[in-house]
C-alpha positions in Angstrom: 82.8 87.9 21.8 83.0 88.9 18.3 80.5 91.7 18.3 80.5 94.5 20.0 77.3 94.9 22.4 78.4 97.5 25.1 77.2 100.9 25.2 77.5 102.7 22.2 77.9 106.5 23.3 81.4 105.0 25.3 82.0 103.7 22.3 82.2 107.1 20.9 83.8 108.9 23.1 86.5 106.7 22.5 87.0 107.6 19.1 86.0 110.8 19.5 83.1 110.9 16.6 79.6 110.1 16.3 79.9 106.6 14.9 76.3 105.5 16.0 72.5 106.4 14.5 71.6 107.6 18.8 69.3 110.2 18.9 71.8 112.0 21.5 75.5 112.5 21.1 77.4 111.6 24.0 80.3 113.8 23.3 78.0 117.3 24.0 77.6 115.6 27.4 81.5 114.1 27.9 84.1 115.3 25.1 86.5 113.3 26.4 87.3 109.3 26.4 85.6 106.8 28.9 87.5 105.4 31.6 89.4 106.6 35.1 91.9 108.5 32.9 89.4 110.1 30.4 90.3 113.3 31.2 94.1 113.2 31.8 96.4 114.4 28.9 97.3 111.1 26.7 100.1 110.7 24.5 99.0 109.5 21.0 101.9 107.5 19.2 101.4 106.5 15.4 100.4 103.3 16.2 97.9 104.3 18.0 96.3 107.1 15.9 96.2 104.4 12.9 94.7 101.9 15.2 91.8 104.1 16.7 91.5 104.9 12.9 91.2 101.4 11.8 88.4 100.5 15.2 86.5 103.9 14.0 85.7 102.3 10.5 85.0 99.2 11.9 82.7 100.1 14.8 80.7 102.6 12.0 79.9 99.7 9.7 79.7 97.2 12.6 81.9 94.4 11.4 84.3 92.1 13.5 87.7 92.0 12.7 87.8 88.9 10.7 85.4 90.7 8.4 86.9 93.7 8.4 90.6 92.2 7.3 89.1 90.0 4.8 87.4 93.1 2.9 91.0 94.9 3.2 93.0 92.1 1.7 90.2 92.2 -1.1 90.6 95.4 -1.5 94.1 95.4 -1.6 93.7 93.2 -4.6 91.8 95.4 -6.7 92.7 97.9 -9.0 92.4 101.5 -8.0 93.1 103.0 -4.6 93.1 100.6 -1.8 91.3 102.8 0.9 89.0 104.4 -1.3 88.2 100.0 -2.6 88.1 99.3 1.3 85.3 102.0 2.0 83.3 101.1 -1.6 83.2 97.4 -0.4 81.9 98.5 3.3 79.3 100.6 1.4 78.2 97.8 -0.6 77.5 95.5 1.6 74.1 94.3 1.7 73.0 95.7 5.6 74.7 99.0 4.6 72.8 99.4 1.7 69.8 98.5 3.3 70.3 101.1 5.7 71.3 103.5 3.1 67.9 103.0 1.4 66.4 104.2 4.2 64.4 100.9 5.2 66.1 100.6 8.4 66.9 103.5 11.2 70.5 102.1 12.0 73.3 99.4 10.7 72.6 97.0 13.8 68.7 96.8 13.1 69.6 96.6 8.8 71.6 93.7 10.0 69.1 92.1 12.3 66.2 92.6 9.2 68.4 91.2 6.9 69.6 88.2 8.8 65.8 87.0 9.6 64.6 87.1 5.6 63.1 90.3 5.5 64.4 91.0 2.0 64.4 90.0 -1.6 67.9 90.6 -3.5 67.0 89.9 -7.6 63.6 89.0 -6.4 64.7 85.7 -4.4 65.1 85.5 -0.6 68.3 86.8 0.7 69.7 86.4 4.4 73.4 87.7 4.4 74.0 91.0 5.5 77.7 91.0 4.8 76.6 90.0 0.7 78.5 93.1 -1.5 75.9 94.4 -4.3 76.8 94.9 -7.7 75.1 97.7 -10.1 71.4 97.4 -10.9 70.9 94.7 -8.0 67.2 95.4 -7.1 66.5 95.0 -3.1 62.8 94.3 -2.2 61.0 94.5 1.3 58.6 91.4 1.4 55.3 91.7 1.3 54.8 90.3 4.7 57.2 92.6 6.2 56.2 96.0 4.8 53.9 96.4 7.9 56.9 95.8 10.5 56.8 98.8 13.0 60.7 99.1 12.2 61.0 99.3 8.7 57.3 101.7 9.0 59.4 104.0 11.1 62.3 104.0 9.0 60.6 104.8 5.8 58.7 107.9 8.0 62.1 109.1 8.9 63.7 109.2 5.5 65.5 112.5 4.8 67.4 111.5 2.1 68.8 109.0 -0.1 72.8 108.5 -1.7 73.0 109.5 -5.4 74.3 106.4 -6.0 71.0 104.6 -4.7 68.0 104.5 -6.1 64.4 104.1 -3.4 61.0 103.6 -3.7 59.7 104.1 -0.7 56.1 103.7 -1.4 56.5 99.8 -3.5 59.3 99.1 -1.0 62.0 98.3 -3.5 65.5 100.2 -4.1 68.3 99.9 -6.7 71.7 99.8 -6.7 72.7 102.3 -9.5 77.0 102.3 -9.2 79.7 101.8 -7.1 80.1 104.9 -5.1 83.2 107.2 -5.7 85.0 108.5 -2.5 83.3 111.8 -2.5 79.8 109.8 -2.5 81.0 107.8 1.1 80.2 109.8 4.2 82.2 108.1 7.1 84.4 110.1 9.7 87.5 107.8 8.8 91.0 108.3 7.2 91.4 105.4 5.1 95.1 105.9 4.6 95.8 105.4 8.0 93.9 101.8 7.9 96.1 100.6 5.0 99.3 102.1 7.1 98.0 100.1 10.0 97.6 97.0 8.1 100.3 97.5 5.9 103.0 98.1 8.5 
């Protein structure tokens, strides 16, 4: 199975970080990894530490592998700093910024309203979550679906939105207004230990 659909709060406590949108963190309860030998003292090798690295970014944006070392070789190709290209393209993808907007409460359910036509990208329909948005791309929530009880609560819930977004919560609609730099990406990862993973 490609995606992951166990329980999320094991999944962190294996990386040791709140990667999921829960209500509760699991590591308050448990601060130490799932399993018979949770609590016993584990050696880390190198390996290792860059793998659990490399799994942490992946299980935060909830891609599969495939995905995930696709985006890296593109990345790779760019110009600039591979890591930092590898996070800006995670951020960019459509379900991301969906969820970054503040129209969806968590990655999984951005994903889900994506996938089932929920939203207009340039004002036509657009079902592909894993789509990367350029500057000034315009996302709108249909008319049909601005009533949904998930994107209601979502919207209700809004703290905040990322400088390099722009939302409207009350007409539905947000704007893409840059590529975010480094300091604009808020994820719990060091990216040079994914390009030392992949790049051994």
């Amino acid at each position: 199975m490609a995606r992951y659909t166990g329980p999320r709060g094991r999944r962190d406590r294996r990386a040791g970080v709140m990667l999921s949108s829960m209500r509760k963190n699991p590591l308050e309860k448990k601060p130490y990894p799932p399993g018979e030998h949770g609590r016993g003292r584990q050696r880390q090798t190198e390996y290792g530490m860059r793998l659990l690295e490399k799994q942490k970014a992946r299980w935060f944006y909830g891609v599969s592998e495939k995905q995930f070392r696709k985006a890296y070789d593109r990345a790779s190709r760019m110009q600039g700093v591979t890591g930092e290209n590898l996070l800006r393209l995670m951020e960019l993808r459509m379900d991301n910024v969906v969820y970054r907007m503040g129209f969806a409460t968590s990655r999984p359910q951005a994903r889900q309203l994506v996938v089932h036509g929920h939203f207009f990208l340039n004002g036509r329909k657009h079902n592909i979550p894993s789509a990367i948005l350029k500057p000034n791309d315009v996302l709108t929530v249909k008319e049909k679906s601005r009533q949904l009880e998930p994107v209601v609560n979502a919207v209700e819930q809004v703290v905040s939105v990322p400088a390099w977004l722009e939302a409207d919560h009350e007409n539905f609609t947000g704007r893409l207004l840059h590529s975010p730099a480094r300091d604009e990406i808020e994820v719990p990862v060091e990216e040079q230990l994914i390009i030392e993973f992949y790049s051994r």
